[in-house]
C-alpha positions in Angstrom: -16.0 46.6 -14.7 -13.9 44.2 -16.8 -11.8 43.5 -13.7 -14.9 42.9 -11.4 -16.0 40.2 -14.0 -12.5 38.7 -14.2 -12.9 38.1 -10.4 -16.3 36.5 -10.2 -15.7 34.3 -12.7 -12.4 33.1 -11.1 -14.2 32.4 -7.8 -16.6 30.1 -10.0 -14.2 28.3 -11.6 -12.5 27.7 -8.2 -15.5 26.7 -6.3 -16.4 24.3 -9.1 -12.6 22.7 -9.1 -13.1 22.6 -4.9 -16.4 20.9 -5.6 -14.7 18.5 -8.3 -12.2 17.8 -5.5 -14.8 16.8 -3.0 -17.2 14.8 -5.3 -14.2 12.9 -6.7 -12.8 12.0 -3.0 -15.4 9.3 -1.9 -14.9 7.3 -4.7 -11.3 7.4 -4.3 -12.2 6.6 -0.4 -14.6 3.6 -1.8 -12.3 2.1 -3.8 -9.7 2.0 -1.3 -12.2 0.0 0.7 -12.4 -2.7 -1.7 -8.7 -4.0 -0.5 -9.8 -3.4 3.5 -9.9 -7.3 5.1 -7.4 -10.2 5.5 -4.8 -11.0 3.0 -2.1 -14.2 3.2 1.3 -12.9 1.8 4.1 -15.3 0.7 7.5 -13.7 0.6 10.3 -15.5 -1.8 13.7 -14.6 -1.8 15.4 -14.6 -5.4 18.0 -13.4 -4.7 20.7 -13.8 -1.7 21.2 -16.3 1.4 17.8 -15.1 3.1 15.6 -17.8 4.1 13.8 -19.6 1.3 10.4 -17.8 2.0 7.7 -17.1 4.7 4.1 -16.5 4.9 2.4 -13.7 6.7 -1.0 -13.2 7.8 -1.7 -9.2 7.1 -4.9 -7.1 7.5 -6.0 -3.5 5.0 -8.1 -1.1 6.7 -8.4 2.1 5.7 -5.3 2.0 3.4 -3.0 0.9 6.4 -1.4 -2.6 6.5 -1.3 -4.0 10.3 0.7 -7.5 11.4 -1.9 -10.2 11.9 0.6 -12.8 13.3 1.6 -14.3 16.6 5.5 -13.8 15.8 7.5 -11.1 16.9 7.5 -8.8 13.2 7.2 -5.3 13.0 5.1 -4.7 10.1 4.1 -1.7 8.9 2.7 -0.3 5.1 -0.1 1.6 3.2 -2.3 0.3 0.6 -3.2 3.6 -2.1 -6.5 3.6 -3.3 -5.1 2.8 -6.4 -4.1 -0.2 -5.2 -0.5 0.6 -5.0 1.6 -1.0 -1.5 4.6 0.0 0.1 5.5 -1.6 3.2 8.5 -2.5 5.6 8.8 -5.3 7.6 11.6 -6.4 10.4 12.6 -9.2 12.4 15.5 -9.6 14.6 18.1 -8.3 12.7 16.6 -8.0 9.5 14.7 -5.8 7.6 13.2 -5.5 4.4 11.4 -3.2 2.3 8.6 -3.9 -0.2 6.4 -2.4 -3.1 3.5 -3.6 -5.7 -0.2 -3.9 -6.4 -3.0 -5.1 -4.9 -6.1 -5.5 -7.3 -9.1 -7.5 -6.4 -8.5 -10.5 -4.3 -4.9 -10.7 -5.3 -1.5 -8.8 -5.4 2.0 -9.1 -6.4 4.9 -7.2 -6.0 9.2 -7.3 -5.2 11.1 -6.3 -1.8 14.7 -6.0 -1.2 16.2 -6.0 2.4 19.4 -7.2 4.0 19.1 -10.6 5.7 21.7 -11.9 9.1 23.7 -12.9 6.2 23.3 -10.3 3.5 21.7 -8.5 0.9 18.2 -10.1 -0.5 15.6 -9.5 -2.8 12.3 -11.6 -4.1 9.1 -10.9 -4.7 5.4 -11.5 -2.6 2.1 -12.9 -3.8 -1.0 -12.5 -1.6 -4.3 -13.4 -2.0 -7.5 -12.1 0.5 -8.7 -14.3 3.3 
């Protein structure tokens, strides 16, 4: 009897920790919506012989980060729901690779990459469009 009651109650607190996990998923889905639309990124370099900086025209949707330019980049990245950004970018022969935060209707982060001439690193500001 004792184990019959051990079991039942197990299955309710797992069914109340699966329906936890779903209640607690949209808002982690809305949220993440907040940072879909158009965002203007200036890259810096700080560090190395890379050019000076460059400006790139990016869109969010659903937490992926798609190239909004006419130029020849491949641009690719995720945006968490948290807020949190990872992305890589290349062009020609170079490539870089960048993390931060997005929050609101700004962001900030650092990349590093290796330039035609070397090793780089900076850091990106964006702001949305």
């Amino acid at each position: 009897m004792l184990r019959a009651w051990y079991c039942v109650l197990h299955l309710i607190v797992m069914a109340g920790l699966s329906l936890a996990a779903v209640v607690a998923a949209p808002s982690s889905l809305a949220l993440a919506a907040t940072l879909d639309g158009n965002w203007s990124v200036l890259v810096v370099t700080e560090k190395g012989t890379c050019d000076r900086g460059y400006r790139y025209s990016v869109a969010v949707a659903n937490g992926q980060v798609v190239y909004k330019g006419d130029t020849a980049v491949s641009l690719s990245g995720t945006v968490a729901p948290n807020g949190a950004v990872k992305v890589s970018i290349k062009f020609g022969g170079q490539a870089a690779d960048g993390a931060g935060r997005l929050s609101g209707n700004a962001g900030t982060g650092t990349w590093r990459g290796k330039g035609s001439s070397g090793d780089c690193a900076g850091r990106w500001e964006a702001e949305r469009r």
